[in-house]
N, C-alpha and C positions, 0 to 999 in steps of 0.2 A: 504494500500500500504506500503511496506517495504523498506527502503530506506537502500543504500548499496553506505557506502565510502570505496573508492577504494583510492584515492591517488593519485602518477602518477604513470601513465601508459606509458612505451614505446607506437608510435602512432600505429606500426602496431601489436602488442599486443590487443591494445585496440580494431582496425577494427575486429580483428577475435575473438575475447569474444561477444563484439557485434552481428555478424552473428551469435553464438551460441546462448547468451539468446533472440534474434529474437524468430529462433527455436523452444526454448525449449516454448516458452510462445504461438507461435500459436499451437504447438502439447500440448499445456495444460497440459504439466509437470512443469509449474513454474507458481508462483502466482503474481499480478502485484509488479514493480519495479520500483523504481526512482533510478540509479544509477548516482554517483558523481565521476565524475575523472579529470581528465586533464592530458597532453600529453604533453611534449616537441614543443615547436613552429615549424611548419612546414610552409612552403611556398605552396600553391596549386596553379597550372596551368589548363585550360583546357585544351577539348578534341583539338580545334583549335588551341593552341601556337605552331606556327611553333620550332622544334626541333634545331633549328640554335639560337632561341632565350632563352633555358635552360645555367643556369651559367656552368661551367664545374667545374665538381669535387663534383658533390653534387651524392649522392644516389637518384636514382628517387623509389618511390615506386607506383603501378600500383594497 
């Protein structure tokens, strides 16, 4: 296994790198990976928090 430091990562950078080496490792163009990263702090909500109780002024990302 080949381990791959990344650093940080903007968070929604990192979601969509992620879906790619998903991808690329079940169509068996990439060999197994441990990747290392981290991401600025984010706040996660569920699917249920009512929209009245998000802070105002934040980006939501979906």
């Amino acid at each position: 296994m080949r381990r791959v430091d990344l650093g940080v990562v903007g968070y929604e950078q990192a979601a969509a790198d992620m879906r790619g080496w998903v991808a690329e490792r079940q169509e068996g163009r990439a060999e197994d990976r441990l990747f290392l990263l981290s991401h600025p702090p984010v706040v996660t909500y569920g699917p249920r928090t009512d929209p009245a109780d998000l802070p105002t002024g934040m980006r939501i990302v979906r």
